[in-house]
PDB file of N, H, CA, C and O in Angstrom:
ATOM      1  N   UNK A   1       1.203  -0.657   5.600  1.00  0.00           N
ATOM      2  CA  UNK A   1       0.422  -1.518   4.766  1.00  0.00           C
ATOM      3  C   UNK A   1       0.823  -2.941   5.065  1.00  0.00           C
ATOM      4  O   UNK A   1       1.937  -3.463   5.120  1.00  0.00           O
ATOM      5  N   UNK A   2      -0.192  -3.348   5.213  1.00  0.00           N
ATOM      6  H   UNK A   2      -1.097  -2.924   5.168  1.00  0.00           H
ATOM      7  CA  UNK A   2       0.148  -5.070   5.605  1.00  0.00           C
ATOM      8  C   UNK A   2      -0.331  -6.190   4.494  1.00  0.00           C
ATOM      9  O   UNK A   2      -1.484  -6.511   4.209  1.00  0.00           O
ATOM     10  N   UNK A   3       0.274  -6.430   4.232  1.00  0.00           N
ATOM     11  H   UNK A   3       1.211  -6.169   4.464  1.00  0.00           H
ATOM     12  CA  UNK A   3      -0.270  -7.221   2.763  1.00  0.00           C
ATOM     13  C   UNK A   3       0.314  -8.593   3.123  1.00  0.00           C
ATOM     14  O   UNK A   3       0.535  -9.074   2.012  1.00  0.00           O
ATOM     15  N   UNK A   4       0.703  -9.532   4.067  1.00  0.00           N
ATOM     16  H   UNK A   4       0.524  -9.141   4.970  1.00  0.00           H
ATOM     17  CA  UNK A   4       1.520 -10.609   4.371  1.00  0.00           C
ATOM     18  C   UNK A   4       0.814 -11.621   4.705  1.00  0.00           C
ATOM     19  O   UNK A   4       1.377 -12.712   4.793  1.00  0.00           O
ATOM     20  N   UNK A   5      -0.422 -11.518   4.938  1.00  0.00           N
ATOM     21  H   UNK A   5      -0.879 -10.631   4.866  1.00  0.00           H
ATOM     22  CA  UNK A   5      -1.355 -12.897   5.903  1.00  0.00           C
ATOM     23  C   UNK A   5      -1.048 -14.053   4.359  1.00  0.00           C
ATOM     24  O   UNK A   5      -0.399 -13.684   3.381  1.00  0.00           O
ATOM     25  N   UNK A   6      -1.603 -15.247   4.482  1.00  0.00           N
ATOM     26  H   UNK A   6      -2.130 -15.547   5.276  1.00  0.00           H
ATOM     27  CA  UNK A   6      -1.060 -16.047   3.526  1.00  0.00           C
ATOM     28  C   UNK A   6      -2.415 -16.030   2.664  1.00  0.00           C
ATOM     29  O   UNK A   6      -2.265 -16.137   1.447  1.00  0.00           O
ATOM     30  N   UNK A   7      -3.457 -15.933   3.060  1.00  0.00           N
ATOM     31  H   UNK A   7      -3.580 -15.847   4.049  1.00  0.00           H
ATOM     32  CA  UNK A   7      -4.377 -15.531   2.041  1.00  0.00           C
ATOM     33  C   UNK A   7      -4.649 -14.262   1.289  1.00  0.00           C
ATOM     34  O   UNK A   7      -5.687 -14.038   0.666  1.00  0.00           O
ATOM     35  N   UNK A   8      -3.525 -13.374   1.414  1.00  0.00           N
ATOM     36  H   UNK A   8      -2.682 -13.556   1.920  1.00  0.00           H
ATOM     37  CA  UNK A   8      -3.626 -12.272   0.461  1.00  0.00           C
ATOM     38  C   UNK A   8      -2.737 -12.182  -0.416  1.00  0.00           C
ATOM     39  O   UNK A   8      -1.579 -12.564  -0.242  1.00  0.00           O
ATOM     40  N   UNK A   9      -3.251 -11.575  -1.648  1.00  0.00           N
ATOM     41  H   UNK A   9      -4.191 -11.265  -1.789  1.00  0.00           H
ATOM     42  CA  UNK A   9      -2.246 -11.742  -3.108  1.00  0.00           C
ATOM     43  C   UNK A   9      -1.507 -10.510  -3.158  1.00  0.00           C
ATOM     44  O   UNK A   9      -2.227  -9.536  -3.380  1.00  0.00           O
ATOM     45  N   UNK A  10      -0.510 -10.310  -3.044  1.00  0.00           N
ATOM     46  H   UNK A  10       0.075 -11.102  -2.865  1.00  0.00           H
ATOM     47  CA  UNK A  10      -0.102  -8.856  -3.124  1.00  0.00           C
ATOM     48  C   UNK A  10      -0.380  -8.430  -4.384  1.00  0.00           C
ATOM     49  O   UNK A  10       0.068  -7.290  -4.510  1.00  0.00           O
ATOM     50  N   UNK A  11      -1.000  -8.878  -5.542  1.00  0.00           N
ATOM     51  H   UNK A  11      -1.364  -9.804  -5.440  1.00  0.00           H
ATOM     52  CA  UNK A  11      -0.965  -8.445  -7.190  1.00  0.00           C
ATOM     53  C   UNK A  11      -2.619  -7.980  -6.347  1.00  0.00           C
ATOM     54  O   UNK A  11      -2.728  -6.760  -6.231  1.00  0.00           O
ATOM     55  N   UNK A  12      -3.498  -8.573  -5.941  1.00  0.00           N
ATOM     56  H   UNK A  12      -3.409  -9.565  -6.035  1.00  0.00           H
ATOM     57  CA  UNK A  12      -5.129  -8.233  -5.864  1.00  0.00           C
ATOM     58  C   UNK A  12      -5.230  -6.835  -4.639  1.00  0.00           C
ATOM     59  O   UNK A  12      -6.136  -6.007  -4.544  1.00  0.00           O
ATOM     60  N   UNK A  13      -3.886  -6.960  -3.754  1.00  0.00           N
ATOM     61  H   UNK A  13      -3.150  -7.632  -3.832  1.00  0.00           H
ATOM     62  CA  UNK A  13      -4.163  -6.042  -2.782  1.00  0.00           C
ATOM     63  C   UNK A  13      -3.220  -4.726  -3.863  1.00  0.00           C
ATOM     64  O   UNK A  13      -3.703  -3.596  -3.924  1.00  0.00           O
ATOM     65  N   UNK A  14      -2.366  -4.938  -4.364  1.00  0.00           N
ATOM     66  H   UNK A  14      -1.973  -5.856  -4.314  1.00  0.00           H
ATOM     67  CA  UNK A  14      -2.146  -3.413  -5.285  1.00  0.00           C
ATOM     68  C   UNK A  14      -3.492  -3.073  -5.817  1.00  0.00           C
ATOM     69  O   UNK A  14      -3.955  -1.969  -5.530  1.00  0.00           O
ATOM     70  N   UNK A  15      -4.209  -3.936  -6.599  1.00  0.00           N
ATOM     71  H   UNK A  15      -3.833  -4.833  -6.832  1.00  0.00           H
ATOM     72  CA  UNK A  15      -5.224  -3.828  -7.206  1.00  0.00           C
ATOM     73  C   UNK A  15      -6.306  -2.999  -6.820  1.00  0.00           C
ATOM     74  O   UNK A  15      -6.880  -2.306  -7.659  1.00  0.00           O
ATOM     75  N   UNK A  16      -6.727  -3.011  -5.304  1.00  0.00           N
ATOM     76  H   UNK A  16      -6.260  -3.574  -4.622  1.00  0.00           H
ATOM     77  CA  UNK A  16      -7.503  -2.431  -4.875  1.00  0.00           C
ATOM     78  C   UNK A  16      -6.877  -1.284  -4.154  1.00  0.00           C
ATOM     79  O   UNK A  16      -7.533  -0.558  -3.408  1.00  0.00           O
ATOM     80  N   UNK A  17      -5.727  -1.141  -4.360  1.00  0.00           N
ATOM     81  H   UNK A  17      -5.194  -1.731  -4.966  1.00  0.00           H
ATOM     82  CA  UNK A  17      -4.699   0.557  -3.779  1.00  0.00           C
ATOM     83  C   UNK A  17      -5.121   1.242  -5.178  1.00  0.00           C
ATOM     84  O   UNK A  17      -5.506   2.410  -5.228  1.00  0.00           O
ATOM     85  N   UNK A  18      -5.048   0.662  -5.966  1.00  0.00           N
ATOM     86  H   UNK A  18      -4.735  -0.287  -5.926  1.00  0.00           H
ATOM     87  CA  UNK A  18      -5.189   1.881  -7.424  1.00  0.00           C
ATOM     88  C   UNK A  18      -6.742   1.613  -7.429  1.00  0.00           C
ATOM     89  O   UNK A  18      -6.442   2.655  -8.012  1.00  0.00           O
ATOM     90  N   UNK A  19      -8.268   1.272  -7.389  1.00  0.00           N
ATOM     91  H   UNK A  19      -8.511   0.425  -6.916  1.00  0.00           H
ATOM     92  CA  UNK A  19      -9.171   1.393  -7.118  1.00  0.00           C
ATOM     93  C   UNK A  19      -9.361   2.557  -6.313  1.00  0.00           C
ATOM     94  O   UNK A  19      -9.979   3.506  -6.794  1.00  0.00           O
ATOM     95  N   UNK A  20      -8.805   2.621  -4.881  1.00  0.00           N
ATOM     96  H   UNK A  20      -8.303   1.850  -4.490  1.00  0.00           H
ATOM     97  CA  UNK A  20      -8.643   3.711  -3.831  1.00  0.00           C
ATOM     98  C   UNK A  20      -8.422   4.771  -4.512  1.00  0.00           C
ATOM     99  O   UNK A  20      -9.293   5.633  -4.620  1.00  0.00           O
ATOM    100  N   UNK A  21      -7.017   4.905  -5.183  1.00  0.00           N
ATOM    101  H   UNK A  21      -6.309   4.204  -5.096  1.00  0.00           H
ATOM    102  CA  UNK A  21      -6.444   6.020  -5.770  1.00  0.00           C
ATOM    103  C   UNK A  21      -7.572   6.642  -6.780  1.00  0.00           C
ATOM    104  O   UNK A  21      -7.778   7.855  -6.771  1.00  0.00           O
ATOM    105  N   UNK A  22      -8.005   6.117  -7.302  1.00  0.00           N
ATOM    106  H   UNK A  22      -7.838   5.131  -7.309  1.00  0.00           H
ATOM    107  CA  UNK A  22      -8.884   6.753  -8.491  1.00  0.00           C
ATOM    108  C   UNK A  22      -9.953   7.497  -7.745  1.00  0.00           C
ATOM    109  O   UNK A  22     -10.338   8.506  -8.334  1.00  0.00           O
ATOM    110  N   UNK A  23     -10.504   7.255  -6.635  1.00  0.00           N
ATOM    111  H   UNK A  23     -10.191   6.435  -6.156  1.00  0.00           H
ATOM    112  CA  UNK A  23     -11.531   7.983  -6.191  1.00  0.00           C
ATOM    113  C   UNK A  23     -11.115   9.122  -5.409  1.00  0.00           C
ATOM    114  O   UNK A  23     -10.056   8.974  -4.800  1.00  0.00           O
ATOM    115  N   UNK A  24     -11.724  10.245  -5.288  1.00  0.00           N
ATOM    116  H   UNK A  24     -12.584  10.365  -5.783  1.00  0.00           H
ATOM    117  CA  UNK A  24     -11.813  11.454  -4.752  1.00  0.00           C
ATOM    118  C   UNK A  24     -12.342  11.136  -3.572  1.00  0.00           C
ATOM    119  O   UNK A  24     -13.516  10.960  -3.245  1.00  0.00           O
ATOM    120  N   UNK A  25     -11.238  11.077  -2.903  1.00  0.00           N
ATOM    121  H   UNK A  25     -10.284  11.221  -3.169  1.00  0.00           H
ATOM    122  CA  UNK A  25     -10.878  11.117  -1.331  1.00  0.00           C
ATOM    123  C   UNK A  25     -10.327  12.409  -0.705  1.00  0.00           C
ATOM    124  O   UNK A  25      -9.285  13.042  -0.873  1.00  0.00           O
ATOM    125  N   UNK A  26     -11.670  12.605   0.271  1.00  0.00           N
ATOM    126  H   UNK A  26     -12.516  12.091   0.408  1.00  0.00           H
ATOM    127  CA  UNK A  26     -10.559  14.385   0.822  1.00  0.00           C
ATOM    128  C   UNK A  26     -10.282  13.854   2.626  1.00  0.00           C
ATOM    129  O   UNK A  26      -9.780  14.628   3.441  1.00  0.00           O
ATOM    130  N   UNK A  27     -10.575  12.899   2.864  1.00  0.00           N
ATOM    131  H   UNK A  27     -10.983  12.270   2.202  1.00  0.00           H
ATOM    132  CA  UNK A  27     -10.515  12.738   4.050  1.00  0.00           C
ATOM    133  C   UNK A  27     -10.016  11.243   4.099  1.00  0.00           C
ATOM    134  O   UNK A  27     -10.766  10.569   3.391  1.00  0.00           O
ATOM    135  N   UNK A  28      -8.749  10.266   4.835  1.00  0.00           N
ATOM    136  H   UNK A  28      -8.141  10.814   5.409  1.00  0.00           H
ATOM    137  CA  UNK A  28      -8.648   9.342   5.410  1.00  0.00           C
ATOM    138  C   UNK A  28      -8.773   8.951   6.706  1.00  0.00           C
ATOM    139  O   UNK A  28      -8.134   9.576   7.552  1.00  0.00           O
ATOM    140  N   UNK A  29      -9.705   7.733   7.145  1.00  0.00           N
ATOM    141  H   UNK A  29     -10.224   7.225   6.458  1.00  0.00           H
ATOM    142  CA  UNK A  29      -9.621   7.812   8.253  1.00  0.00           C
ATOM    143  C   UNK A  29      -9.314   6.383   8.936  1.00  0.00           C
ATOM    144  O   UNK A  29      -9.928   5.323   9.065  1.00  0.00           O
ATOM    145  N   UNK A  30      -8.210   6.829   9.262  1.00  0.00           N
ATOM    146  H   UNK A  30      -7.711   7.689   9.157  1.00  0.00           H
ATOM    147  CA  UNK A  30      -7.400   4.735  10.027  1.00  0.00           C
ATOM    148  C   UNK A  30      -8.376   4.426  11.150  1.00  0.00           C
ATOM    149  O   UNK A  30      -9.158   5.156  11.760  1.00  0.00           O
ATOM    150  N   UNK A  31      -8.030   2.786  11.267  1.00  0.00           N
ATOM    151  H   UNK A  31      -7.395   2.194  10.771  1.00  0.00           H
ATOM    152  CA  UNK A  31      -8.702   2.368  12.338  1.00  0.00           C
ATOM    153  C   UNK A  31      -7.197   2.072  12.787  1.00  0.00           C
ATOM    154  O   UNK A  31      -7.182   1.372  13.799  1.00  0.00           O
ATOM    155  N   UNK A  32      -6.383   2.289  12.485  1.00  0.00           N
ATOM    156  H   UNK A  32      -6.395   2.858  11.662  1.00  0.00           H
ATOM    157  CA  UNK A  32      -4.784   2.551  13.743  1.00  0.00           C
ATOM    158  C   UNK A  32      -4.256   3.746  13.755  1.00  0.00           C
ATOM    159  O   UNK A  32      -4.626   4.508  12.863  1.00  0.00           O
ATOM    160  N   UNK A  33      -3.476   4.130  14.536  1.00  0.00           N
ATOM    161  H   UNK A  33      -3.175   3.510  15.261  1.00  0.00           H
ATOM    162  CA  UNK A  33      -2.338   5.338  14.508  1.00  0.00           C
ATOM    163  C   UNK A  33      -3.231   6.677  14.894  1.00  0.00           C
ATOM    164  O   UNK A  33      -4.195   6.902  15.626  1.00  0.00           O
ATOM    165  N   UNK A  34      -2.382   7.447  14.000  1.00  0.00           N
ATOM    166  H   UNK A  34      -1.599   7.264  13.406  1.00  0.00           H
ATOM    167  CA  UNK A  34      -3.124   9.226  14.441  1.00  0.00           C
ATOM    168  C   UNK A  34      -3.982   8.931  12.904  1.00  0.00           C
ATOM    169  O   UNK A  34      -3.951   8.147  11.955  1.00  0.00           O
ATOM    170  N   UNK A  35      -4.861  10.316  13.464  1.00  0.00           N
ATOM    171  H   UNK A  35      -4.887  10.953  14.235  1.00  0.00           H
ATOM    172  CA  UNK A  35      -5.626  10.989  12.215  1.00  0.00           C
ATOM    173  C   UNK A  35      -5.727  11.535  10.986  1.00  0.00           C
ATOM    174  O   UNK A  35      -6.547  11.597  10.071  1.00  0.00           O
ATOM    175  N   UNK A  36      -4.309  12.026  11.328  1.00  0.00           N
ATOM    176  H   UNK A  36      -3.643  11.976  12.072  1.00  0.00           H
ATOM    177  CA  UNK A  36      -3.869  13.348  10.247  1.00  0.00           C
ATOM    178  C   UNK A  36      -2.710  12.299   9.229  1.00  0.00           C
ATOM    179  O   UNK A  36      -1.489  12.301   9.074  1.00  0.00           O
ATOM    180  N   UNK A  37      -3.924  11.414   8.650  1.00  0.00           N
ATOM    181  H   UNK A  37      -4.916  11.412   8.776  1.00  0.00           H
ATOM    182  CA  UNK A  37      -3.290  10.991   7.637  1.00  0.00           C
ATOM    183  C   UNK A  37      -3.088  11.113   6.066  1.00  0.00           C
ATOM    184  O   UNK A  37      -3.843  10.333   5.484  1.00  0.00           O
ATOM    185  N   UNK A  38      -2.314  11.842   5.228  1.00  0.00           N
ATOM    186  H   UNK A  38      -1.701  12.475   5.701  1.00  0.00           H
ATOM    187  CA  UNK A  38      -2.513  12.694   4.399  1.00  0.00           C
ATOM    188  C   UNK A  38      -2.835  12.163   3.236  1.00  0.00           C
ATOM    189  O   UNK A  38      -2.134  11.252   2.796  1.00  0.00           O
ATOM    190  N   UNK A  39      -4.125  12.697   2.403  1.00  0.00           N
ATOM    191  H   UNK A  39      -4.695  13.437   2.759  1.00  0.00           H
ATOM    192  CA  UNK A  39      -4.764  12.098   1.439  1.00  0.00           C
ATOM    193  C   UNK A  39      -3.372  11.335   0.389  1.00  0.00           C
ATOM    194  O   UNK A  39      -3.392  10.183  -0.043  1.00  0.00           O
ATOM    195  N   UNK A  40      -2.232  12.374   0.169  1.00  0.00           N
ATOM    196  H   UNK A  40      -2.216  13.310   0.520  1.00  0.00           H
ATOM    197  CA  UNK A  40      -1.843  12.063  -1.101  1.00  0.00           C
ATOM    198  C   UNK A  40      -0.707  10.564  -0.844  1.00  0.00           C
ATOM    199  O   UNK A  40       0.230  10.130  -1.514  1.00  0.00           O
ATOM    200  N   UNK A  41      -1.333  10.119   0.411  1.00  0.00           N
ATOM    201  H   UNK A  41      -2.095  10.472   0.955  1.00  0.00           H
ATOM    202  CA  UNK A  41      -0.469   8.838   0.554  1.00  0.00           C
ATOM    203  C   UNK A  41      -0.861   8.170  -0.341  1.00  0.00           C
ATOM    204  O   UNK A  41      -0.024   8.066  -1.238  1.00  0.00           O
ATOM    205  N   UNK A  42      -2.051   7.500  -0.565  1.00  0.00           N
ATOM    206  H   UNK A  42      -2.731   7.585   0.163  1.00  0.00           H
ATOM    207  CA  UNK A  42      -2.733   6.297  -1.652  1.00  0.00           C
ATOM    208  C   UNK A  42      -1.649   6.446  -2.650  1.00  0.00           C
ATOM    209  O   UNK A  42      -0.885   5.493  -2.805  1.00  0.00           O
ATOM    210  N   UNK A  43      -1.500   7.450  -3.297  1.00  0.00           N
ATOM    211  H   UNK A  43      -2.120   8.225  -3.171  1.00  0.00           H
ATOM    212  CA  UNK A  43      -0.780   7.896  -4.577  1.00  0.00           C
ATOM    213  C   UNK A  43       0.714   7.625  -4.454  1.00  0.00           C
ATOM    214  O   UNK A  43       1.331   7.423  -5.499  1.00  0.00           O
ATOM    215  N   UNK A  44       1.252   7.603  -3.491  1.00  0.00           N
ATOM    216  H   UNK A  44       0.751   7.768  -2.642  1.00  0.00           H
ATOM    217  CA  UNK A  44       2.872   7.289  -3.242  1.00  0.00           C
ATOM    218  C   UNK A  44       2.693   5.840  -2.558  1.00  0.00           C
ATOM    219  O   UNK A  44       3.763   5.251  -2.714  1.00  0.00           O
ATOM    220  N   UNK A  45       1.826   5.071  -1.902  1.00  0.00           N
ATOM    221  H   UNK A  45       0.957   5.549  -1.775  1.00  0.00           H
ATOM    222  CA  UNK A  45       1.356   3.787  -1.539  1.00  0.00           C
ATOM    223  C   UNK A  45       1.393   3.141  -2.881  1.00  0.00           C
ATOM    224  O   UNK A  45       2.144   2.173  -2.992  1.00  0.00           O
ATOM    225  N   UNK A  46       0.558   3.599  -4.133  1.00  0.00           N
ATOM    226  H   UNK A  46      -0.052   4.386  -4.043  1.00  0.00           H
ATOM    227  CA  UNK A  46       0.341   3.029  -5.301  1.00  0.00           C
ATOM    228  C   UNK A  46       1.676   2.599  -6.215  1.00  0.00           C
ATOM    229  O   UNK A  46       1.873   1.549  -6.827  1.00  0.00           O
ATOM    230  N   UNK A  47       2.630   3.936  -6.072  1.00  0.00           N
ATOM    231  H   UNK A  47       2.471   4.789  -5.574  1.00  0.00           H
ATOM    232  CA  UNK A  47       3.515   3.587  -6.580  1.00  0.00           C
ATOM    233  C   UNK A  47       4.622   3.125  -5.944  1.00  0.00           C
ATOM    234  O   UNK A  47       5.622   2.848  -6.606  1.00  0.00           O
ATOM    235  N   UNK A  48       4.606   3.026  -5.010  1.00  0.00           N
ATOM    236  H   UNK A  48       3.793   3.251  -4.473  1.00  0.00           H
ATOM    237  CA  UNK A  48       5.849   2.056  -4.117  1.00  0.00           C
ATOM    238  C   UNK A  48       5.363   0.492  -4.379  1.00  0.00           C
ATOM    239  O   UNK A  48       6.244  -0.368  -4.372  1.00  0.00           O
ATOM    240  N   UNK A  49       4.024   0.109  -4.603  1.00  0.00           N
ATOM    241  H   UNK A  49       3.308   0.807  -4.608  1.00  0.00           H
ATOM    242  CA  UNK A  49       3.843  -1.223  -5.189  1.00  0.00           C
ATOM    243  C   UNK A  49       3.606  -1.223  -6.624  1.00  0.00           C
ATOM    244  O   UNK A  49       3.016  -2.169  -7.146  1.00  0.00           O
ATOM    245  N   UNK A  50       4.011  -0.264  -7.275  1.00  0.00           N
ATOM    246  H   UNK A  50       4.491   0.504  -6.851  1.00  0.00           H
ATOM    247  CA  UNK A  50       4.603  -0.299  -8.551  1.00  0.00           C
ATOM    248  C   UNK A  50       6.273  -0.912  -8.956  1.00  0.00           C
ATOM    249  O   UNK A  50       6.836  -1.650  -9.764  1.00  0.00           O
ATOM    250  N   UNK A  51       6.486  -0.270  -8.097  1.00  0.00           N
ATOM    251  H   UNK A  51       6.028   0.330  -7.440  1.00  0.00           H
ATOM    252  CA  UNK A  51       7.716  -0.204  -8.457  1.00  0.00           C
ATOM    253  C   UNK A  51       8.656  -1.558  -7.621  1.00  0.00           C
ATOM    254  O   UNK A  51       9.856  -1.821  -7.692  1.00  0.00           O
ATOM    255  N   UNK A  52       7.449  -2.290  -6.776  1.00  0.00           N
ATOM    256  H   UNK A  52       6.474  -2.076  -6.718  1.00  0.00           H
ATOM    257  CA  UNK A  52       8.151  -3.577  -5.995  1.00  0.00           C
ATOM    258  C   UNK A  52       7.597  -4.450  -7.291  1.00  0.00           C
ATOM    259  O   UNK A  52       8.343  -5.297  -7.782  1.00  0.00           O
ATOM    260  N   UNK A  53       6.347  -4.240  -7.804  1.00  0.00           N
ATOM    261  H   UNK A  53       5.740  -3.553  -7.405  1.00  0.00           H
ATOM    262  CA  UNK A  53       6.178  -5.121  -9.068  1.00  0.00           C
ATOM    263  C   UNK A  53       7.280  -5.100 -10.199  1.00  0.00           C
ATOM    264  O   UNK A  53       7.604  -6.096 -10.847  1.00  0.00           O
ATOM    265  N   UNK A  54       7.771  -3.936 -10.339  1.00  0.00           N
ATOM    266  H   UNK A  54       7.508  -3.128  -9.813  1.00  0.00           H
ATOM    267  CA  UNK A  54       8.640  -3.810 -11.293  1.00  0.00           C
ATOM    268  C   UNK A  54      10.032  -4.747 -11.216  1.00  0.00           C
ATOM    269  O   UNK A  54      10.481  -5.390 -12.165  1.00  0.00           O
ATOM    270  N   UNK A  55      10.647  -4.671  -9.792  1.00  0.00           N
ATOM    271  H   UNK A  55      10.283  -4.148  -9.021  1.00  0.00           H
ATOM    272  CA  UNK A  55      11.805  -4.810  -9.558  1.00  0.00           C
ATOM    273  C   UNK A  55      11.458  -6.515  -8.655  1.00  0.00           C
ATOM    274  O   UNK A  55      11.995  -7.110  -7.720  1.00  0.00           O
ATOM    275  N   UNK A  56      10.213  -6.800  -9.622  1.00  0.00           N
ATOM    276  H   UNK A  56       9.778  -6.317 -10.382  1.00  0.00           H
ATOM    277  CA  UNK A  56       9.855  -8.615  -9.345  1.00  0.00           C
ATOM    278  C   UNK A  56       9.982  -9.159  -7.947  1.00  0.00           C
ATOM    279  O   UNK A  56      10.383 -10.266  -7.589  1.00  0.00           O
ATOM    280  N   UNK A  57       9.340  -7.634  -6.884  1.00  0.00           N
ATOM    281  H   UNK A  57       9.014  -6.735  -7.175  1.00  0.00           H
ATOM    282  CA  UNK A  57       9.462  -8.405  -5.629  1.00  0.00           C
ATOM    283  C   UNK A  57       7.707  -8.294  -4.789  1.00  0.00           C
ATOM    284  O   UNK A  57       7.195  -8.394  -3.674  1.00  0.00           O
ATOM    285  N   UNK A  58       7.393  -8.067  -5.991  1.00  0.00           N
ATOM    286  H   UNK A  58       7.808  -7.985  -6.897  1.00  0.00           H
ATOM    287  CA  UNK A  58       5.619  -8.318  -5.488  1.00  0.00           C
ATOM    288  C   UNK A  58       5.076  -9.579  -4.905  1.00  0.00           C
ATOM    289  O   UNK A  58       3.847  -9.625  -4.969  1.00  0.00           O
ATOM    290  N   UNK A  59       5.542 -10.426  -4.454  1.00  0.00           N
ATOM    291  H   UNK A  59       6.539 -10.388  -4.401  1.00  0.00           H
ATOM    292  CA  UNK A  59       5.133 -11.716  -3.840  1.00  0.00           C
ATOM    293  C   UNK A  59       5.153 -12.463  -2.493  1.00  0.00           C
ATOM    294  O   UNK A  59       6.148 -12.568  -1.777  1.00  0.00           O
ATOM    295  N   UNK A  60       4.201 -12.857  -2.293  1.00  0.00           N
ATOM    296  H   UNK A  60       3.392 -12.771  -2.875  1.00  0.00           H
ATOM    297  CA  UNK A  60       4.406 -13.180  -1.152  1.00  0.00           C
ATOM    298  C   UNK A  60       5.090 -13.460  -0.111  1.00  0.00           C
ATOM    299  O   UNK A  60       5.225 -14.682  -0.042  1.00  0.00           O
ATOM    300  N   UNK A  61       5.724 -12.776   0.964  1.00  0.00           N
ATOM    301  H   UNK A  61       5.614 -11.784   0.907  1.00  0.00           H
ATOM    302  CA  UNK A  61       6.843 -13.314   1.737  1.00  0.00           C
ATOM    303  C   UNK A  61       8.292 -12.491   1.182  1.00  0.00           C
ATOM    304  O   UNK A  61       9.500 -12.704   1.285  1.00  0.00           O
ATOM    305  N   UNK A  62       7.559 -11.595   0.638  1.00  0.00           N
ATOM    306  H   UNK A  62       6.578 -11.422   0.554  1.00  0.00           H
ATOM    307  CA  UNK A  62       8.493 -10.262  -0.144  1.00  0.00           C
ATOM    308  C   UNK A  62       9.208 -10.180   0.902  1.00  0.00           C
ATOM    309  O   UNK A  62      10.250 -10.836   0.902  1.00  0.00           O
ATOM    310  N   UNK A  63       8.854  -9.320   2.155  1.00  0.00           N
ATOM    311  H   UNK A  63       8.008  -8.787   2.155  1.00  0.00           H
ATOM    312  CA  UNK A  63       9.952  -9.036   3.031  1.00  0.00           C
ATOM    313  C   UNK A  63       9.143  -7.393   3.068  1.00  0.00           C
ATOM    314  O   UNK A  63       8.355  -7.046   2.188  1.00  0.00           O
ATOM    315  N   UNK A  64       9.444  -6.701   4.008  1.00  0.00           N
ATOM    316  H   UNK A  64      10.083  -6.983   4.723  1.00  0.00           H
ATOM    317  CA  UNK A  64       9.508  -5.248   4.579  1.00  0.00           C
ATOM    318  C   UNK A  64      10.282  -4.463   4.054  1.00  0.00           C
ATOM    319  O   UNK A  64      11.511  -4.391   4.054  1.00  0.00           O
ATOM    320  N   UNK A  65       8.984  -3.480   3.306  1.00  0.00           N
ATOM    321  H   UNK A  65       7.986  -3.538   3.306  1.00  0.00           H
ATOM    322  CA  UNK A  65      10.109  -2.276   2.396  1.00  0.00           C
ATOM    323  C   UNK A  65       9.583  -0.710   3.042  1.00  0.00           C
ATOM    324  O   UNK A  65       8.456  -0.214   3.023  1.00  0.00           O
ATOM    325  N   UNK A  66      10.761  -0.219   3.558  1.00  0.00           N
ATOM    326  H   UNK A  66      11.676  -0.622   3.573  1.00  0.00           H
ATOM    327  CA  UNK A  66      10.510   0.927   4.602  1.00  0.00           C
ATOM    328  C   UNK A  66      10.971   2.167   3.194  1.00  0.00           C
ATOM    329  O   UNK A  66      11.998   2.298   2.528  1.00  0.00           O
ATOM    330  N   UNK A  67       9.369   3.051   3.206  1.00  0.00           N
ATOM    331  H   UNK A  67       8.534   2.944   3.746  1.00  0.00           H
ATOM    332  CA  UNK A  67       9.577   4.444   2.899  1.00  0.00           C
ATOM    333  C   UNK A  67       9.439   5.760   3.638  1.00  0.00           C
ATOM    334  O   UNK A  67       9.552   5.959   4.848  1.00  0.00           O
ATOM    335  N   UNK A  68       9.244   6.388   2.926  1.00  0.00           N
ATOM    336  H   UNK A  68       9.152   6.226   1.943  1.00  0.00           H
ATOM    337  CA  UNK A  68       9.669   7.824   3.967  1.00  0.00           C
ATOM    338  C   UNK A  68       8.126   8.085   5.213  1.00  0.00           C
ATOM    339  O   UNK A  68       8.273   8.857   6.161  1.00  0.00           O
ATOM    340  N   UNK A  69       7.151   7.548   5.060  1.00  0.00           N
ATOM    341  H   UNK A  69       7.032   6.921   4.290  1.00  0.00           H
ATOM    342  CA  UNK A  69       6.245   7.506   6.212  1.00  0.00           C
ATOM    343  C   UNK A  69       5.166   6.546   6.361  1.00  0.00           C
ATOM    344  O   UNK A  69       4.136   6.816   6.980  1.00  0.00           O
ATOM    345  N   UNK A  70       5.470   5.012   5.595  1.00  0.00           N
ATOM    346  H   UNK A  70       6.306   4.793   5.093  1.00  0.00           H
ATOM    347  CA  UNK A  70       4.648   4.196   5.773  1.00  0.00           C
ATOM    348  C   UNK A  70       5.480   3.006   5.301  1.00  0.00           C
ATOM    349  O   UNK A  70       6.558   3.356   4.819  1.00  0.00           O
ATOM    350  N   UNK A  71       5.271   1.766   5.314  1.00  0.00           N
ATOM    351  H   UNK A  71       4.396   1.482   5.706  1.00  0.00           H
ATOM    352  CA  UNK A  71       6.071   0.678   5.397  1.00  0.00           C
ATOM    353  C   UNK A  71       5.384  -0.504   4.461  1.00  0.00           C
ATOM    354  O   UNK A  71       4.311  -0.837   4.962  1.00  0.00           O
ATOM    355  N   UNK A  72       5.593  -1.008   3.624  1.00  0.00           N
ATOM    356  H   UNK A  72       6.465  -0.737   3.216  1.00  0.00           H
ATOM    357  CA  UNK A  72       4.804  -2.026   2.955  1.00  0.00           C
ATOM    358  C   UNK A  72       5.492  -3.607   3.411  1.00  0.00           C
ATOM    359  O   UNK A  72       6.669  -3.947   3.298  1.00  0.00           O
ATOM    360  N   UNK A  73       4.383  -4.381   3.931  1.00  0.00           N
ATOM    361  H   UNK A  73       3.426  -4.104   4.023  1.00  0.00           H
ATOM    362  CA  UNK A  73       5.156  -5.844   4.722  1.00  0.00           C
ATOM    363  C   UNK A  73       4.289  -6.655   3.925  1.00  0.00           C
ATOM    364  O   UNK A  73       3.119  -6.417   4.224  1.00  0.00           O
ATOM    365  N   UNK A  74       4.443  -7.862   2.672  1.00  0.00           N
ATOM    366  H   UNK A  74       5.393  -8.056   2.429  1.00  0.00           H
ATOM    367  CA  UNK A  74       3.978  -8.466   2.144  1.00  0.00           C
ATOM    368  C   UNK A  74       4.883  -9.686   2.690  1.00  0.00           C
ATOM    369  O   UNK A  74       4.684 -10.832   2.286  1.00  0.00           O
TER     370      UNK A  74
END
């Protein structure tokens, strides 16, 4: 997840990860990497920028937070 360009808000780009999440998605499909990307990421995506909001590092120029199969760079 790339959330770092200087015109993006990391509070508006969570915003539209939990938009994602709410919809019934049976299929993702990247325009990078492999295919077999597994629906129930959104849902662990959602809350890994929960929990950078929580711990007040939702902002711009946050820095690179590595989880177990995707990476959030704000």
């Amino acid at each position: 997840m790339d959330a770092f360009y200087p015109t993006t808000d990391p509070q508006l780009f969570w915003q539209s990860v939990r938009k994602v999440r709410d919809l019934e998605i049976s299929r993702i499909l990247p325009g990078h990497h492999e295919l077999s990307v597994p629906v129930d990421i959104v849902g662990r995506i959602e809350k890994a920028f929960r929990e950078l909001s929580r711990e007040g590092k939702l902002w711009q120029g946050g820095g690179v937070f590595q989880y177990r199969d995707f990476q959030i760079h704000i």
